[in-house]
C-alpha positions in Angstrom: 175.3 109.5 118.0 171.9 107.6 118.6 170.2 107.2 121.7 170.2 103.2 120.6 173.9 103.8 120.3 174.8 105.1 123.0 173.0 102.6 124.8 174.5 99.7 123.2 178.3 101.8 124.5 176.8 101.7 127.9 176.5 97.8 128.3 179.9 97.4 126.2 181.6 100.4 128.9 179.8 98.5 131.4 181.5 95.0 130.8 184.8 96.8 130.6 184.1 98.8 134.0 183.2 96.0 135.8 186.9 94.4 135.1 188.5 97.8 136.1 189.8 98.2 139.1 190.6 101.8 139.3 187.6 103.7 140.9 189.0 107.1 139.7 188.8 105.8 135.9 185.2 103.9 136.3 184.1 107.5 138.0 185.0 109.3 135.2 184.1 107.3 132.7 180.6 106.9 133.7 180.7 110.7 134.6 181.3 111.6 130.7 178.9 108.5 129.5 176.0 109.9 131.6 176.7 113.4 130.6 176.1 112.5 127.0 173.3 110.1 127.6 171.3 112.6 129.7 171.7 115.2 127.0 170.8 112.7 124.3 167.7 112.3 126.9 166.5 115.6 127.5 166.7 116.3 123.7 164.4 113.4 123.2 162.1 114.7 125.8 162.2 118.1 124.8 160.9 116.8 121.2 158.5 114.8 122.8 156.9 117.6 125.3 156.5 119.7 121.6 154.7 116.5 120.1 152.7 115.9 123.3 151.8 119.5 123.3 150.9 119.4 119.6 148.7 116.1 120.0 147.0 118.3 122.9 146.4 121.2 120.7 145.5 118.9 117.7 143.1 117.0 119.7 141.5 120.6 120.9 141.1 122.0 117.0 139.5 117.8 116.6 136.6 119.3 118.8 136.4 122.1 118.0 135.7 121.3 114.0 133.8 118.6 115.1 131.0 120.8 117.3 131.4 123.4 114.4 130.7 120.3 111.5 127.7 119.3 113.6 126.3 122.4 113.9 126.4 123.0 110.3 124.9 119.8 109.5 122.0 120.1 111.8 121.5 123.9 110.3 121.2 122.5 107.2 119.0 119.5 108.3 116.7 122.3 109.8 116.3 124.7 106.7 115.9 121.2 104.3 113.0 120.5 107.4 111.9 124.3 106.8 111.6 123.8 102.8 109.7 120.7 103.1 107.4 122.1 105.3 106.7 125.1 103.1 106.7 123.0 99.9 104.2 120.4 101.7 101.7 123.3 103.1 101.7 124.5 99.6 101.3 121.2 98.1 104.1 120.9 95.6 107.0 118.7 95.0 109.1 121.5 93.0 109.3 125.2 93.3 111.9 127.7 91.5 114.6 129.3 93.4 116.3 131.3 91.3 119.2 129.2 89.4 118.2 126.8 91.1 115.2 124.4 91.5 114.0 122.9 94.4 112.5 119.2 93.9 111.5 116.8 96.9 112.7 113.2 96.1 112.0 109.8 97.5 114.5 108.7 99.5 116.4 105.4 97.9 117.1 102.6 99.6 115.2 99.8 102.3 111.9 101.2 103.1 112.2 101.8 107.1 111.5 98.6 109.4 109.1 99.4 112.2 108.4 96.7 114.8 105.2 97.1 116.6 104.8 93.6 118.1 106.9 90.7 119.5 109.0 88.8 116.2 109.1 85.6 115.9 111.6 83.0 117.0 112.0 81.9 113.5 112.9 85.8 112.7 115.7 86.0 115.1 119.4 85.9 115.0 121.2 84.8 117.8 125.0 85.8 118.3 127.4 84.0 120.1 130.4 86.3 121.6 133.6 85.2 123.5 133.2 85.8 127.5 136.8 88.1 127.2 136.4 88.3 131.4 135.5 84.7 132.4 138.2 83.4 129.7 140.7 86.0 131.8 139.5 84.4 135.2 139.5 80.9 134.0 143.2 81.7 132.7 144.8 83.1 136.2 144.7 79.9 137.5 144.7 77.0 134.5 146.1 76.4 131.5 144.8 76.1 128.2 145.1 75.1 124.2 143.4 77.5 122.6 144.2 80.5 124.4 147.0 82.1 127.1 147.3 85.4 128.7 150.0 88.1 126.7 152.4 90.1 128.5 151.8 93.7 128.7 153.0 96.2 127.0 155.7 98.9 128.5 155.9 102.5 128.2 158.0 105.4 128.9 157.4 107.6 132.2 158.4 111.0 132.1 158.1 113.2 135.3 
């Protein structure tokens, strides 16, 4: 039986109990409905302790590749550094390396933008954004059409 399941049997025992007037047959009733409900429960927070616990470990290997994928890529940014270096001090754009030949290229793309003064108003872009916090103040204490507060969201406590 599902956990949804044996929910819905609680509110459906629960009508019935309240209209019983036997407090021996409403004790043992609830006795065996909680019995099974709590071991539904624990199941479902033993699964969930292994997920959490995998999310945890998951989340520690995301680090850990990350530092190790950064550290390769700035290795390699500082040997392509190292190359250029040695290709520019002996002024040439191609050298052999065995199989392989090493060429210096022109990167592609926008030619870098420096700024060195103040632009122009006519070279600006102005963007408008939604005040989130004032709209959330204004909201506490009025009404309006074109926007309301949500309820929030709920979540399960396990302790």
């Amino acid at each position: 039986m599902k956990l949804f399941e044996i929910v819905d049997e609680f509110k459906v025992l629960y009508e019935v109990l309240t209209d019983e007037t036997d407090p021996q047959v409403i004790n043992d009733t609830l006795e065996s409905l909680n019995f099974e409900l709590e071991e539904k429960a624990a199941g479902y927070v033993a699964v969930r302790n292994t997920l959490d616990m995998e999310l945890k470990k998951a989340e520690e290997l995301e680090k850990k590749f990350k530092a190790i994928k950064e550290a390769r890529k700035n290795a390699k940014e500082a040997l392509d550094e190292r190359l250029l270096m040695a290709m520019d001090a002996l002024e040439t754009d191609q050298i052999p390396a065995g199989d392989f030949t090493i060429k210096i290229k022109k990167n592609g793309g926008l030619a870098p933008l420096i700024i060195d003064g103040e632009v122009p108003e006519a070279m600006k872009k102005i963007t408008i954004e939604d005040d989130n916090k004032k709209i959330r103040e204004f909201l506490k204490e009025h009404e309006a059409p074109w926007a309301h507060l949500g309820e929030r969201g709920r979540h399960i406590e396990i302790r």
